[in-house]
C-alpha positions in Angstrom: 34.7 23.5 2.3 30.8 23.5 2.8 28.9 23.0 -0.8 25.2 23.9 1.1 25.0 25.4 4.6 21.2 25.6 5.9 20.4 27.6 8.4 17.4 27.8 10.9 15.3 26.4 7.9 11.5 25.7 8.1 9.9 23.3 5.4 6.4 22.0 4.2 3.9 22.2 1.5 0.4 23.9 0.9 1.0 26.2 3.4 1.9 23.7 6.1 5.3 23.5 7.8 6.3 20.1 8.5 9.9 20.9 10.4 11.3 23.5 11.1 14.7 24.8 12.7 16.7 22.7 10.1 20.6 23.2 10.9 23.0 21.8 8.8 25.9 22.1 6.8 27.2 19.5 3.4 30.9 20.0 3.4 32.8 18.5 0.2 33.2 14.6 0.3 30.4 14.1 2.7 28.3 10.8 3.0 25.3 12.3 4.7 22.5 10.8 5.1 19.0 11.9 6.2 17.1 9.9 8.3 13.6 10.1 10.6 10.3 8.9 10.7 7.7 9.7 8.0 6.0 12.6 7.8 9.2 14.2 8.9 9.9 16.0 6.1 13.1 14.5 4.3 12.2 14.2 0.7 10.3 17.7 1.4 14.1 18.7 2.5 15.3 17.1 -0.7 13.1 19.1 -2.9 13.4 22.4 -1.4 17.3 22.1 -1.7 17.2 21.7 -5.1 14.5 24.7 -5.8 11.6 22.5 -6.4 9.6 24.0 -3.5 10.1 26.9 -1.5 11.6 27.1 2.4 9.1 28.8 4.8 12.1 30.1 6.8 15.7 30.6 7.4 18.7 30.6 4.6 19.9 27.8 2.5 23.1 28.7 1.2 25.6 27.1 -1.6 28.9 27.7 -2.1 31.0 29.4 -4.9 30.9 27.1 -8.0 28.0 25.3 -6.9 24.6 25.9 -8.1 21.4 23.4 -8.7 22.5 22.6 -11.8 25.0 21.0 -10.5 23.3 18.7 -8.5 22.4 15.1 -9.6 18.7 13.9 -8.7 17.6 10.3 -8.3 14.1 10.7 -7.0 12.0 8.3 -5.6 10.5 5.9 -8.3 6.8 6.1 -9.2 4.8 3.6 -11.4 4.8 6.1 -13.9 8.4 6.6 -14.2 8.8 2.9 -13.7 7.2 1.9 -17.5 8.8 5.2 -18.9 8.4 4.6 -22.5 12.3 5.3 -23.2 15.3 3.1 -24.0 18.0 3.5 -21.4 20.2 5.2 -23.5 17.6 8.4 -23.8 17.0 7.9 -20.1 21.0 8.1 -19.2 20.7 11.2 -21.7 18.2 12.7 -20.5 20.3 13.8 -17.5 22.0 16.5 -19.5 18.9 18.1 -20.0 19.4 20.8 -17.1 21.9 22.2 -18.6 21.5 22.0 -22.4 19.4 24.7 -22.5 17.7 25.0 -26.2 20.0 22.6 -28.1 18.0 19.5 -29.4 20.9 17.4 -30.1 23.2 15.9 -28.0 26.8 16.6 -28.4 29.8 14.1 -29.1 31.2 15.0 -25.2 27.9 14.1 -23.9 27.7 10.8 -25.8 30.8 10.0 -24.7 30.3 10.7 -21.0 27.1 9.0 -21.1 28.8 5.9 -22.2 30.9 6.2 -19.6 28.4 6.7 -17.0 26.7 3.6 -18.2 29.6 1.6 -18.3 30.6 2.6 -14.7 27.0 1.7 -13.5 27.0 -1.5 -15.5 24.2 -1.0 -17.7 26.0 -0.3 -20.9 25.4 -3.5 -22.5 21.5 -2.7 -21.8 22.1 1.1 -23.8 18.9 -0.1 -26.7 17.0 -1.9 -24.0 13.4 -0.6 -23.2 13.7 1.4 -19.4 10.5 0.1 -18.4 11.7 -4.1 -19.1 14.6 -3.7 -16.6 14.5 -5.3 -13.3 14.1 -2.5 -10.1 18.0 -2.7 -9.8 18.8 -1.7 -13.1 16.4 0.6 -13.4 17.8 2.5 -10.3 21.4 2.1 -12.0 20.5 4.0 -14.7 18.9 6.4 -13.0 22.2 6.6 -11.0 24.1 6.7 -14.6 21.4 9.8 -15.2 22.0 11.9 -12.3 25.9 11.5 -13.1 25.3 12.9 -16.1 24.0 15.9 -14.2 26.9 16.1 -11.7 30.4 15.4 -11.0 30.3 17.2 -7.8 27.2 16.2 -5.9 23.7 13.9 -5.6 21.0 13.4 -4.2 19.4 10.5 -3.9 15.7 9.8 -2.6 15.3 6.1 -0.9 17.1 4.7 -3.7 17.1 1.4 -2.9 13.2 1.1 -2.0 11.8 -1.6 -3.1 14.9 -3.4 -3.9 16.0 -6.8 -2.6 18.6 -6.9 -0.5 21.3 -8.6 -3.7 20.3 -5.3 -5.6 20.4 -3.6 -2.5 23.9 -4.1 -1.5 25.1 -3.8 -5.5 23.7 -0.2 -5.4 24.8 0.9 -2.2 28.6 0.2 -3.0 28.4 1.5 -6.1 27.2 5.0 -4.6 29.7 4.7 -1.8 32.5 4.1 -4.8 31.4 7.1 -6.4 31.6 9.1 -2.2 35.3 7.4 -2.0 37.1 7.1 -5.0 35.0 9.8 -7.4 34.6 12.1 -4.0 31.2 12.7 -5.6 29.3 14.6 -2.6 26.3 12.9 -1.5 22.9 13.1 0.6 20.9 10.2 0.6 17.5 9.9 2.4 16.7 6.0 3.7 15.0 4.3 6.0 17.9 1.5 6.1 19.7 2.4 9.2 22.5 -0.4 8.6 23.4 1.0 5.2 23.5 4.3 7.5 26.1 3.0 9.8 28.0 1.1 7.1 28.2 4.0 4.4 27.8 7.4 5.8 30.0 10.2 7.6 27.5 12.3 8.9 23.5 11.4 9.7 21.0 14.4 10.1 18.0 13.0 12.2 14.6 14.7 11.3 11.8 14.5 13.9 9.3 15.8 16.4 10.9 14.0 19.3 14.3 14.0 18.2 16.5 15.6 16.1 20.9 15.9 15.2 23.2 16.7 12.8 26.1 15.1 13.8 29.0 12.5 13.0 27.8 8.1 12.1 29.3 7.7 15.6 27.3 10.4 17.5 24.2 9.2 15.8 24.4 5.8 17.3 25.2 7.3 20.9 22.4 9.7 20.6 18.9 8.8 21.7 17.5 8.9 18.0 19.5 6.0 17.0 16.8 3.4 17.0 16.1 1.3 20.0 16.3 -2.5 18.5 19.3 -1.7 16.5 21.4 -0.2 19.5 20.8 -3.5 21.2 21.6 -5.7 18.2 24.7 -3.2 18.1 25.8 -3.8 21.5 
């Protein structure tokens, strides 16, 4: 079943469309991610899907028992979010906030499935540390621990391992593709690291000016937007 369909769909910002003609559909389960050079549009894509900025164009369309609050957000980092003045338990708690509406305080059940998120993630034994003395790859796994606290359905996630070294790179990646396979947490990830690409996803959406497709991991690499120098270290 198809959680977001998006149809003929034209982005941009300031009155500027950046891509237009966006096809696409998220089906439950999915492992898509978006790819393309910059300047393409993809975290534009990101934010319009989740109602932070407007489509120019076309119909984006979710299905029954979906809504944006049900959709988990790890953004890319700044260096003002990076020295958030916050312990990683308010962080991790902070997730809930979409859907609390005016409650101050945080329930038992929230507490409890913050923990859990934390403890899946691995940071639990950080839960008093300051957010802003973690190392990058902590940081992002509570951010991850976060966004589940928003979701158990789907996320999406914004170049999450930018920055990252390739140890804290690999750590993150499996533990989102755990949550895709064994949780069958729904989710669309934009990168620029083509082998986590092949290795992770089940579906690629290409965004360009010379070259776009929505289509299957196998597809992508047969098409001619599959990068040059990595179809011949493929073959």
């Amino acid at each position: 079943m198809s959680q977001i369909i998006c149809r003929d769909v034209s982005i941009g910002y300031d009155g500027h469309a950046v891509s237009k003609n966006i096809n696409f559909s998220v089906d439950e389960g999915d492992y898509l991610c978006i790819v393309g050079e910059n300047g393409s549009g993809k975290t534009t894509l990101m934010k319009t899907l989740l109602g932070l900025k407007s489509s120019f164009d076309g119909e984006i369309a979710f299905s029954e028992g979906i809504t944006r609050s049900d959709i988990g957000y790890l953004p890319q980092q700044t260096e003002a979010q990076k020295d958030f003045p916050a312990s990683v338990e308010e962080v991790v708690l902070s997730g809930f906030s979409g859907k609390r509406g005016l409650h101050l305080f945080y329930s038992r059940g929230e507490k409890r499935i913050a923990e859990g998120n934390m403890k899946q993630m691995g940071v639990f034994e950080l839960v008093h540390r300051p957010y802003s003395a973690l190392s990058g790859g902590q940081k992002q796994r509570v951010l991850l621990a976060r966004a589940l606290c928003a979701t158990d359905k789907l996320l999406i996630l914004d170049e999450p391992a930018a920055s990252l070294d390739p140890k804290a790179s690999e750590e993150l990646y499996q533990m989102i593709y755990h949550l895709n396979r064994d949780h069958k947490i729904t989710v669309l990830m934009v990168t620029h690291d083509i082998d986590a690409v092949v290795k992770y996803s089940t579906k690629v959406l290409h965004m360009g000016s010379e070259c776009k497709i929505f289509d299957s991991v196998k597809a992508y690499k047969d098409s001619e937007c599959f990068p040059k120098h990595m179809r011949e270290v493929s073959e």
